[in-house]
C-alpha positions in Angstrom: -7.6 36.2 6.9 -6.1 33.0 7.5 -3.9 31.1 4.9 -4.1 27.6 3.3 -1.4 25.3 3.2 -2.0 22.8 0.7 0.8 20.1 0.6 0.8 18.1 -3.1 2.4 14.3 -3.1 3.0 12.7 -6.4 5.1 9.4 -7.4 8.5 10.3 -8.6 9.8 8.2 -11.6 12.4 6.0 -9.4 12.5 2.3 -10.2 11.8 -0.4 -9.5 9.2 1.4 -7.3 8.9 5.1 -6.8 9.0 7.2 -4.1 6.8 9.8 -2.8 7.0 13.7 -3.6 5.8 16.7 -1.9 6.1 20.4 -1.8 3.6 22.7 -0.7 1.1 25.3 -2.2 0.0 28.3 -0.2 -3.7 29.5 -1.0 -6.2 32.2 0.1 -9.3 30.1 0.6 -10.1 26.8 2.3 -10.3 24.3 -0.6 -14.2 22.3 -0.2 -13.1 19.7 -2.8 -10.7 18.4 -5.3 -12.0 20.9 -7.5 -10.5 23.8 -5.4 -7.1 22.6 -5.9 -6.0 24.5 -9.6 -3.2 22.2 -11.1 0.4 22.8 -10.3 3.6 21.9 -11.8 7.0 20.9 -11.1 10.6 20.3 -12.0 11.0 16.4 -13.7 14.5 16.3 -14.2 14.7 16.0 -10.6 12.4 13.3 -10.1 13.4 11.4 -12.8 10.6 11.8 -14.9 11.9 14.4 -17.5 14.8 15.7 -19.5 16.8 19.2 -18.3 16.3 20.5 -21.4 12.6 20.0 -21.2 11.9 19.3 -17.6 8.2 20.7 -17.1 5.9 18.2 -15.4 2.6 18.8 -14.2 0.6 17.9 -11.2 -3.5 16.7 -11.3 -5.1 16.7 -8.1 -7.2 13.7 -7.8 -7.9 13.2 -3.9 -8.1 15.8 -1.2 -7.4 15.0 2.8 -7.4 17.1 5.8 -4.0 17.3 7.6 -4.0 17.3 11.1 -0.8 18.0 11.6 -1.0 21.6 10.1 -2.9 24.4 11.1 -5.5 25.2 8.3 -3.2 22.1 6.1 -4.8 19.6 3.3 -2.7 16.8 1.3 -3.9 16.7 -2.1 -3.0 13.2 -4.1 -1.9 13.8 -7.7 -1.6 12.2 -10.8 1.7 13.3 -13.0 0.9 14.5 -16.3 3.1 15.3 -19.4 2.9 18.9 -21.0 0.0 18.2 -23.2 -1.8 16.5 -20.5 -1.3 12.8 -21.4 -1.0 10.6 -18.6 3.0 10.5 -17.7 4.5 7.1 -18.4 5.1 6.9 -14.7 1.5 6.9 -13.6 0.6 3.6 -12.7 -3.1 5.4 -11.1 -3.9 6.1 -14.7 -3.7 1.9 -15.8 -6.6 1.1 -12.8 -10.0 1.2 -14.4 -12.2 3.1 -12.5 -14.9 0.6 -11.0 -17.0 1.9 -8.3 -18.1 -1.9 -7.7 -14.5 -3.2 -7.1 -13.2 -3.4 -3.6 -9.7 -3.7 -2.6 -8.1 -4.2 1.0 -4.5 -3.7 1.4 -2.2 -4.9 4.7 0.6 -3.0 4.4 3.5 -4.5 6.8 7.0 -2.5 7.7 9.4 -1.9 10.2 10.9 1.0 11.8 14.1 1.5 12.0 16.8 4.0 13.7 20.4 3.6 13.4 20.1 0.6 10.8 17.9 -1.7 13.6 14.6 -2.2 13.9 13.1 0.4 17.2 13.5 -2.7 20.1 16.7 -4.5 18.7 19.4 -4.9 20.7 22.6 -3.0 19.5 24.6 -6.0 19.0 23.0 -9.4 17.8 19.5 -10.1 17.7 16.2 -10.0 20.0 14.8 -13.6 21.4 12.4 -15.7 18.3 9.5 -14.7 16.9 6.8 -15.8 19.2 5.8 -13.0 21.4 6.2 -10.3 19.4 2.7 -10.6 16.8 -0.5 -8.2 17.9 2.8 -8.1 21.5 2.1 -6.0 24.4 4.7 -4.7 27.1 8.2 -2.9 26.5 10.2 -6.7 25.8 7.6 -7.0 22.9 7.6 -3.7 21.0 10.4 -1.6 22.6 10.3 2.1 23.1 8.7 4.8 21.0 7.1 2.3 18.0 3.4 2.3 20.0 3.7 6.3 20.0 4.8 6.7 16.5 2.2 4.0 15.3 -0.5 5.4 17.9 0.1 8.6 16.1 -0.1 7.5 12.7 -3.4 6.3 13.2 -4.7 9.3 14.2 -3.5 11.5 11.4 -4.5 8.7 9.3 -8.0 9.1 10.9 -8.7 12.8 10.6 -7.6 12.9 7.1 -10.3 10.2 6.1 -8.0 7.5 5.7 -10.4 4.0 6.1 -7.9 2.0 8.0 -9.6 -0.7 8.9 -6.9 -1.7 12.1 -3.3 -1.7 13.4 -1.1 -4.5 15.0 2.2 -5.9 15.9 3.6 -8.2 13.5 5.6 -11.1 13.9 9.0 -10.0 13.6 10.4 -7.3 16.7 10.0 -4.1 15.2 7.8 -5.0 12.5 4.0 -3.5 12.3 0.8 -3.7 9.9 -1.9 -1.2 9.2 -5.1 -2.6 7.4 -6.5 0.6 4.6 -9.8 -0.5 3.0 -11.6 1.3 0.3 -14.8 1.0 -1.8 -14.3 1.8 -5.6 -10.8 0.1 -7.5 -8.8 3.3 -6.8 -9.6 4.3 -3.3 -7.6 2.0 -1.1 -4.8 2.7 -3.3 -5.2 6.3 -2.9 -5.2 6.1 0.9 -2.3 3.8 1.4 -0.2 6.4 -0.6 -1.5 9.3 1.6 -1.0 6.6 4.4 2.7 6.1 3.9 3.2 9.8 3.1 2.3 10.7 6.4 3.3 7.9 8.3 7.2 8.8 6.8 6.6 12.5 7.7 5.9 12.1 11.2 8.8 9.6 11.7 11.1 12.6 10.7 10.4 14.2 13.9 11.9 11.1 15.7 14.8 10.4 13.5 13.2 6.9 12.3 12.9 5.9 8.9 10.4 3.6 7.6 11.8 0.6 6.1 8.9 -1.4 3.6 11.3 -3.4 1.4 9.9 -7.1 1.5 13.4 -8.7 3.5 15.5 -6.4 5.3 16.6 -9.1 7.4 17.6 -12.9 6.2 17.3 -15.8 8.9 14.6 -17.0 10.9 12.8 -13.8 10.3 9.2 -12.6 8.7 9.3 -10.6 5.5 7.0 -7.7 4.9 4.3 -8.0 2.8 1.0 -6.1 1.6 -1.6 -9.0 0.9 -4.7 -7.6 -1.0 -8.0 -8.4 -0.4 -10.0 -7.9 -3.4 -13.8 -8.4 -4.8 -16.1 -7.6 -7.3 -20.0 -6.9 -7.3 -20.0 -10.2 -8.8 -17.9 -12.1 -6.2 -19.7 -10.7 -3.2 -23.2 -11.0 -5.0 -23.5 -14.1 -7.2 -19.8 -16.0 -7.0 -20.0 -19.6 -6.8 -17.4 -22.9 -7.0 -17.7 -22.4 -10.2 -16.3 -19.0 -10.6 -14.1 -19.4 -8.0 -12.3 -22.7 -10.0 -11.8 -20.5 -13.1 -11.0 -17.5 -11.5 -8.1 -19.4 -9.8 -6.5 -20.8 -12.7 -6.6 -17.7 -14.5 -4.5 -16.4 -11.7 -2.5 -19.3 -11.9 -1.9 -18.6 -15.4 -0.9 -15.3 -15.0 1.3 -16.1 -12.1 4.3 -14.4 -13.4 2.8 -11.5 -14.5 1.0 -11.2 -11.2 4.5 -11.9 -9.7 5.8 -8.8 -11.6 3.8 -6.4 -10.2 3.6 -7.2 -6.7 7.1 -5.5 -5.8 10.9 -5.9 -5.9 12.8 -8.7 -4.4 10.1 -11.1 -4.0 11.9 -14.1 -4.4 13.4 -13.2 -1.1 10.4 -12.9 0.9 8.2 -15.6 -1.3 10.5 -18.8 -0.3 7.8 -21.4 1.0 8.5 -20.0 4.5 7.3 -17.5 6.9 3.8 -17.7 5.9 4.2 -17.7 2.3 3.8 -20.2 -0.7 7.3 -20.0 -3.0 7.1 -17.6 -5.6 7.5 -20.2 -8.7 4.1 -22.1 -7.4 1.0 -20.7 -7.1 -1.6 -22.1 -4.7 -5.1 -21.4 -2.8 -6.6 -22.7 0.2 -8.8 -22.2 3.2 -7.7 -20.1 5.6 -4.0 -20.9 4.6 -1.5 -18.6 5.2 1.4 -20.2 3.0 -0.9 -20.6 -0.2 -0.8 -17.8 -2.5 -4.5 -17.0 -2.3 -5.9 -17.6 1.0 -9.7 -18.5 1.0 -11.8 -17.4 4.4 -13.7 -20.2 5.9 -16.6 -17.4 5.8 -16.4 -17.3 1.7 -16.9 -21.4 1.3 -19.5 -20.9 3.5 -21.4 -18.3 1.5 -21.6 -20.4 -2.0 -18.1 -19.1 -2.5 -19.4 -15.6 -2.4 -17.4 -12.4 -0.6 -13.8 -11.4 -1.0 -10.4 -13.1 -1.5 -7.0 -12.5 0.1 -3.7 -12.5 -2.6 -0.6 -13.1 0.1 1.6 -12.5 -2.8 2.4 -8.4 -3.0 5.3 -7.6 -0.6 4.9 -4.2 1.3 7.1 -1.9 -0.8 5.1 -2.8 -3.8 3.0 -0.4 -5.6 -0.8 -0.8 -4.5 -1.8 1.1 -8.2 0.3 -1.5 -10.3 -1.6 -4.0 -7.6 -5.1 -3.0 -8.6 -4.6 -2.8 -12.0 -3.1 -6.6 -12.4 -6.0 -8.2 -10.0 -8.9 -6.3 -12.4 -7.1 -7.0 -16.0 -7.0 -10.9 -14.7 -10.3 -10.5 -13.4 -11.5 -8.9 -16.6 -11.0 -12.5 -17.9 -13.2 -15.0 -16.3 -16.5 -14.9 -17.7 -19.3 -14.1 -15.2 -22.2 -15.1 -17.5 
């Protein structure tokens, strides 16, 4: 009879953003849903999340993927739970309402990196401009072994379920995006975990790491960011200029705590340049990429109805602490 391997990620308790966990479970039968998975637990005092002298932390499965890159392998998502099964104070998941009707679309930018460059830098100075190098085709534009590594993340991505939605070359050399989109206000948050879980895994067989801060690299160079695309049954349905007035200046007043939870380091990345709006201004327009909100031609043109774009989270930012800001701001706009 075969055997199961069942591989558990979590969020360690690392700040200012945590990092991603696993170890894995070995189990007789072939698990047909989450509710095959038994819950687990683990040491804390390793992952920051608990005291030696009381280090017990345990592991809710919440989402279950195929893993392609196993024989008989699933990843199972998890939530981190104290002893008496409170939510741990490190599980952002647990602060996103659950809202079937909310929809959330996250662009999650990063480079690859071996030896401290970027896969296609040069070993001393700099590449040519940025120019070329966005949605780039041919060995000058994205180097060596970035398509395979980025090929092959899709397709793991793929087989486990994972919605992405499209890849590309980004504008700085080295740099890529995948697009993850999800129905329901904790799916695309889900996946883009799972995403960058496996995406990190398989660059260990090349000796690359995956770099998401927002500005590894000052100069004349794009920062990574995650923008998040976001509706509700009422945007997509009913909307209106109306709406759409109010529901900006309640994200203008909120700016900074919006600010706050869209990742570490911001100001570096949020400067005016490179396709962003500075971080102590907030802004919308149509189909402007250095606003803070950009607003698609095809949303004016359906009564203000459909979905909205925040160009504000950077890409090592936490796509749970994401959610939850966009629906607690959201959760204040009258739709009456």
């Amino acid at each position: 009879m075969p055997k199961f391997k069942l591989e558990y990620i979590w969020l360690d308790g690392y700040l200012p953003e945590p990092n991603l966990r696993g170890k894995t479970k070995i189990a007789d039968a072939e698990p047909k849903s989450i509710e095959d998975c038994p819950m687990w637990g683990f040491d804390g005092s390793s992952t920051r999340q608990a005291e030696g002298h009381s280090s017990d932390c345990m592991l809710k499965p919440v989402a279950l993927y195929p893993d392609a890159a196993r024989e008989n392998g699933f990843i199972v998502l998890c939530e981190v739970l104290l002893p008496n099964g409170d939510p741990h104070p490190s599980n952002y998941r647990n602060t996103v309402p659950e809202d079937a009707d909310a929809w959330f679309g996250f662009e999650q930018e990063y480079f690859l990196m071996q030896n401290g460059r970027p896969l296609g830098w040069p070993e001393d100075g700099y590449p040519k401009p940025q120019g070329q190098y966005y949605t780039g085709v041919g060995f000058e534009n994205v180097g060596d072994i970035a398509r395979e590594i980025v090929e092959e993340h899709l397709e793991l991505c793929l087989a486990a379920g994972i919605n992405h939605e499209g890849i590309n070359a980004e504008v700085a050399k080295g740099q890529w995006e995948y697009q993850i989109f999800g129905k329901g206000s904790r799916k695309a948050a889900d996946d883009v975990w799972v995403a960058r879980y496996i995406m990190s895994r398989l660059c260990e067989r090349y000796q690359v790491t995956v770099q998401l801060h927002c500005k590894p690299f000052q100069g004349d160079w794009n920062g990574s960011g995650m923008h998040c695309n976001f509706s509700t049954k009422f945007m997509r349905e009913v909307g209106g200029k109306p709406y759409f007035e109010k529901l900006m200046a309640t994200f203008d007043k909120y700016r900074d705590e919006h600010i706050a939870a869209y990742g570490p380091d911001n100001h570096m990345r949020l400067t005016g340049l490179h396709e962003t709006q500075s971080i102590d201004k907030f802004s919308w327009g149509i189909a402007d990429r250095g606003a803070s909100v950009r607003v698609p031609h095809a949303f004016v043109k359906n009564n203000y109805k459909g979905y909205l774009e925040d160009r504000r989270p950077n890409s090592m930012a936490d796509p749970y602490k994401i959610a939850s800001r966009v629906l607690r701001t959201l959760s204040e706009i009258p739709t009456e």
